[in-house]
C-alpha positions in Angstrom: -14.1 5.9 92.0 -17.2 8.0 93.3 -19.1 7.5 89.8 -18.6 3.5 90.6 -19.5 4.0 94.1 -22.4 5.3 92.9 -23.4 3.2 90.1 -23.0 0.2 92.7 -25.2 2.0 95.1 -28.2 1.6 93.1 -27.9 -2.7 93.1 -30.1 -4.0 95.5 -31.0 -8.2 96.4 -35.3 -8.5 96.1 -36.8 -10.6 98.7 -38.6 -13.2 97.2 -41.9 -11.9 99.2 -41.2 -8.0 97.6 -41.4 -9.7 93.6 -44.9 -9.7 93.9 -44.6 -5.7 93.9 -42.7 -5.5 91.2 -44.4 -7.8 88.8 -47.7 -5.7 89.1 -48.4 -4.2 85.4 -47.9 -0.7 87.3 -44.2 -1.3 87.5 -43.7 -2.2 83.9 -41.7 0.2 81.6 -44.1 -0.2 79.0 -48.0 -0.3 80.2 -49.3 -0.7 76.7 -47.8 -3.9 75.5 -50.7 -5.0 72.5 -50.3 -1.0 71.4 -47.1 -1.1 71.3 -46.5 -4.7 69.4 -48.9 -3.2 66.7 -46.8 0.0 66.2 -43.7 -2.3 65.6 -45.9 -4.8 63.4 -46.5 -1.4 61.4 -43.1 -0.4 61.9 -41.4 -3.5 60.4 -43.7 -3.7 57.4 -43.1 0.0 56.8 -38.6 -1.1 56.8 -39.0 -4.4 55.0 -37.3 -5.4 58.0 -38.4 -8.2 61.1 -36.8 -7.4 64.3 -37.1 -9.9 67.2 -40.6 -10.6 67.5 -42.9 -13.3 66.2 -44.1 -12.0 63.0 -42.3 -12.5 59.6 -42.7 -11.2 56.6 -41.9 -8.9 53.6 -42.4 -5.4 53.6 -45.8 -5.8 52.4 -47.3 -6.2 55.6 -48.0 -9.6 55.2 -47.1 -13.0 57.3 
């Protein structure tokens, strides 16, 4: 019960004039974006596999 009490604790309603705050790039989990969609371009082409992004392709690196 105190581990749900908790959990719940942490859920909060944004105000529609707050959102602005947390769109700024500063409040992303992942800053580098273009660095880090080429280190899972490299990443798939390394696995032979395509995860969920854009690109497609073999394991050769190619499109």
């Amino acid at each position: 019960m105190v581990g749900i009490a908790l959990a719940c604790a942490g859920c909060a309603e944004v105000q529609p004039w707050e959102r602005g705050v947390l769109a700024k790039p500063q409040m992303q989990q992942n800053r580098h974006s273009l660095q880090e969609a080429a280190r899972t371009h490299v990443q798939n082409s390394r696995e032979a596999a395509a995860g969920g992004d854009v690109a497609a392709g073999g394991g050769c690196g190619c499109y």
